[in-house]
VOKEVEX-314838 format. One record per residue (C-alpha): z, x, y; residue in three letters. Coordinates in nm, 4 decimals. Layout:
<Z: Z; X: X; Y: Y; res: ALA>
...
***
This chain:
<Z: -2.2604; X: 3.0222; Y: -0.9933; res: UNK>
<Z: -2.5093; X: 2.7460; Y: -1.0739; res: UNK>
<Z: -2.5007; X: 2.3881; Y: -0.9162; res: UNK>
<Z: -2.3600; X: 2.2745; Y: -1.1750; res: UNK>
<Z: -2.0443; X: 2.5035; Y: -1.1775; res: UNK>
<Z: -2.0399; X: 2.4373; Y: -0.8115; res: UNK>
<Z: -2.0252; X: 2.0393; Y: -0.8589; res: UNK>
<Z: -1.7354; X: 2.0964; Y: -1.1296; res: UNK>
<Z: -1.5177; X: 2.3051; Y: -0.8564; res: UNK>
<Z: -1.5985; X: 2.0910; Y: -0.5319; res: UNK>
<Z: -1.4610; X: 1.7594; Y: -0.7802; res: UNK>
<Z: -1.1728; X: 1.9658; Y: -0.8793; res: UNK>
<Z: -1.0641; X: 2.0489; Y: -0.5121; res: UNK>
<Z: -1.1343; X: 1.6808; Y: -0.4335; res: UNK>
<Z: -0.8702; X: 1.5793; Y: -0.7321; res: UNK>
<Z: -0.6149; X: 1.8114; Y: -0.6166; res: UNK>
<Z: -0.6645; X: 1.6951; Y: -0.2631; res: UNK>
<Z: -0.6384; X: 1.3500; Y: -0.3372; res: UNK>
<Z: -0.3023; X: 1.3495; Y: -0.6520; res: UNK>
<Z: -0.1473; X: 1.5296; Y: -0.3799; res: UNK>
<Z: -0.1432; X: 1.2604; Y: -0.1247; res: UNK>
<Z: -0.0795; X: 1.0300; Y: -0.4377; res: UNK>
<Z: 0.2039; X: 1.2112; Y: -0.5385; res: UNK>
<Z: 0.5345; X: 1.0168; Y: -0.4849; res: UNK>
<Z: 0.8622; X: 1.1697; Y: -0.2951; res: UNK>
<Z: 1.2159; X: 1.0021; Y: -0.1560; res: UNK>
<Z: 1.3308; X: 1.0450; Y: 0.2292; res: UNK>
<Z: 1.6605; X: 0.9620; Y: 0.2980; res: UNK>
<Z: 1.7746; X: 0.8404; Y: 0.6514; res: UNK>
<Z: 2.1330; X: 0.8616; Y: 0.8009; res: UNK>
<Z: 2.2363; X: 0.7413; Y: 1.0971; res: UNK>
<Z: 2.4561; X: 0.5100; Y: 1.3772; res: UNK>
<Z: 2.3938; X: 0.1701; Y: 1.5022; res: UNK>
<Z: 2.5557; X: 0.1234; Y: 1.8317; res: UNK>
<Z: 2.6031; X: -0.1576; Y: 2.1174; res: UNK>
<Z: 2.6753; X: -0.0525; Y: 2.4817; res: UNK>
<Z: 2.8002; X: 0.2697; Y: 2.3211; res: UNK>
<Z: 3.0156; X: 0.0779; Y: 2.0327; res: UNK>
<Z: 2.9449; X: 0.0763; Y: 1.6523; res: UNK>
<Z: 2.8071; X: -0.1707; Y: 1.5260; res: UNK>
<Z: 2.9070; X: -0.3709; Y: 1.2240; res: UNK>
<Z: 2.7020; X: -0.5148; Y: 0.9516; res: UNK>
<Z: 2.3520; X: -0.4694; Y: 1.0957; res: UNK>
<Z: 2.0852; X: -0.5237; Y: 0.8447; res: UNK>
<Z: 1.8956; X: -0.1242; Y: 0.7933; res: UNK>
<Z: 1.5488; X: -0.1412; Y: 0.6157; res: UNK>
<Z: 1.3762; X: 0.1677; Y: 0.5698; res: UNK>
<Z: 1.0506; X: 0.2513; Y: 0.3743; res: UNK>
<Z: 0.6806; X: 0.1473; Y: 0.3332; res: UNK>
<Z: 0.6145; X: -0.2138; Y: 0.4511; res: UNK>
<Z: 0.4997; X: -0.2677; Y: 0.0980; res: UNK>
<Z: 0.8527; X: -0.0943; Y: -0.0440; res: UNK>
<Z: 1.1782; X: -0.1560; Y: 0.1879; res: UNK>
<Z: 1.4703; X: -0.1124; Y: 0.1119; res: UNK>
<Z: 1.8052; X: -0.2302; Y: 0.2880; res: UNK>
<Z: 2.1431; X: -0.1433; Y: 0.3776; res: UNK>
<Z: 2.4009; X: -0.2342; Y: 0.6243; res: UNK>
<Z: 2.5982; X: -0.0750; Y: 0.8757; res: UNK>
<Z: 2.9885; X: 0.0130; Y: 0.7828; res: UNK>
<Z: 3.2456; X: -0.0458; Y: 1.0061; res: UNK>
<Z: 3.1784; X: 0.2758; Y: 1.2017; res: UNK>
<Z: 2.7984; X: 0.1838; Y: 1.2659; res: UNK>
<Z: 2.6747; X: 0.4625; Y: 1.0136; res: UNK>
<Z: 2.4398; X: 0.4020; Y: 0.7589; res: UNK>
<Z: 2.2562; X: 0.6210; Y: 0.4695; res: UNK>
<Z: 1.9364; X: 0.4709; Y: 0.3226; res: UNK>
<Z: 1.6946; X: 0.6371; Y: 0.0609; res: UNK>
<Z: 1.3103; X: 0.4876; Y: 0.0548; res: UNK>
<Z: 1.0614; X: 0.6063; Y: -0.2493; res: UNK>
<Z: 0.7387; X: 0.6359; Y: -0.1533; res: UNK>
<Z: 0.4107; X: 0.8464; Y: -0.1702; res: UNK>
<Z: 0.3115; X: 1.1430; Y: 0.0534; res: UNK>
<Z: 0.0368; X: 0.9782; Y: 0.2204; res: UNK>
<Z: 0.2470; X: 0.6799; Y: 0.3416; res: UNK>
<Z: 0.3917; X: 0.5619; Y: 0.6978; res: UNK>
<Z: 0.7764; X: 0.5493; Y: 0.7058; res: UNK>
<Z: 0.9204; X: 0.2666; Y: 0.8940; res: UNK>
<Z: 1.3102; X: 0.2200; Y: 1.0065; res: UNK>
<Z: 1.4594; X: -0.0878; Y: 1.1202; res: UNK>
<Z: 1.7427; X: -0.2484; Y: 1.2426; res: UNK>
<Z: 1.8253; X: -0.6266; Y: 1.2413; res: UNK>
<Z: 2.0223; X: -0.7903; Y: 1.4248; res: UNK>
<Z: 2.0257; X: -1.1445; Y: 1.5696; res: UNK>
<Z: 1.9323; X: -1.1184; Y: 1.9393; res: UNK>
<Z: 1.9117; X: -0.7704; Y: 1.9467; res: UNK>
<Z: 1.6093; X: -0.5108; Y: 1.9378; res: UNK>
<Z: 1.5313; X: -0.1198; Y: 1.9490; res: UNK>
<Z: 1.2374; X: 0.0768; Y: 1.9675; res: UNK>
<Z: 1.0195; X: 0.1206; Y: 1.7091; res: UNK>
<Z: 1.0630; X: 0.4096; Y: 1.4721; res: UNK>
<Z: 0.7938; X: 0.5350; Y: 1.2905; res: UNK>
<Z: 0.6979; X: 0.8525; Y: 1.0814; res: UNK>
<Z: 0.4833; X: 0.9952; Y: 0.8330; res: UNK>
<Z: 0.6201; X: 1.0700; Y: 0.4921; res: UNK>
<Z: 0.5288; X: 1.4292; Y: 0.4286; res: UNK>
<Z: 0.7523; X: 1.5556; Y: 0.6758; res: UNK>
<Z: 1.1300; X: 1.6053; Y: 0.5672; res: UNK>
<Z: 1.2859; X: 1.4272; Y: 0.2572; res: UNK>
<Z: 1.5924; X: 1.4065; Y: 0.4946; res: UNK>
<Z: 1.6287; X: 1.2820; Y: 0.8749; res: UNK>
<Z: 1.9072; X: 1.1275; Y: 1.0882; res: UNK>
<Z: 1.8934; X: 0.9092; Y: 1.3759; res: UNK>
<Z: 2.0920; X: 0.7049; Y: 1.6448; res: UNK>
<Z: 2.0054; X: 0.3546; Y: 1.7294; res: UNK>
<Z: 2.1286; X: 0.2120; Y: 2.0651; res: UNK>
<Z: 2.0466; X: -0.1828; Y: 2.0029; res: UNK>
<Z: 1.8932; X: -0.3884; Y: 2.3203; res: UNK>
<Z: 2.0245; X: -0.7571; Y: 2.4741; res: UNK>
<Z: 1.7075; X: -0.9502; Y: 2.3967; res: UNK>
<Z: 1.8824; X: -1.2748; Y: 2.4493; res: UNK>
<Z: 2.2185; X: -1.4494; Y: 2.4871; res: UNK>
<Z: 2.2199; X: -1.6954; Y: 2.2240; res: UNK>
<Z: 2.5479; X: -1.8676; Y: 2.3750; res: UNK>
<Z: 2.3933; X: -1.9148; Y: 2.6793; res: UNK>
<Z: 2.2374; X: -2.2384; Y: 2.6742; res: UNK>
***
């Protein structure tokens, strides 16, 4: 094979390399949102790409289900939000599976009747 033949296949590998990263997918994200134990109502869920969140809240059992786009090569985020409350941060990449669950226990970060 000449050098140019060799050029043509190591650009080739390079494409396929890189529209595979590019290539977009969906993960989708069950889960509970508990208290001390107890469900948790209404909590804000965002789930996805900083640059492509989307959000859900909690039912009245604490479970969500959320479903982010993104592409392969991106950093999954999920969140919780709730006023004076906080939970470690969950972070994965997006080529692993299209379909994960997880529990939440939310933290006291402050009392905000206690004044």
């Amino acid at each position: 094979m000449n050098n140019r033949g060799s050029a043509v296949l190591a650009l080739l590998a390079v494409s396929l390399v890189f529209s595979s990263c590019l290539r977009s997918g969906s993960t989708t994200v069950r889960g509970k949102v508990t208290i001390d134990h107890k469900p948790v109502n209404g909590a804000e869920v965002r789930f996805g790409p900083n640059s492509q969140e989307t959000s859900t809240t909690t039912n009245n059992d604490g479970l969500f289900t959320i479903t982010a786009n993104h592409s392969r090569s991106d950093v999954l985020e999920l969140k919780v939000l709730k006023p004076g409350y906080s939970h470690d941060k969950i972070e994965f990449p997006a080529s692993g599976s299209t379909q994960r669950e997880f529990d939440i226990a939310l933290k006291r970060i402050f009392d905000p009747a206690a004044r």
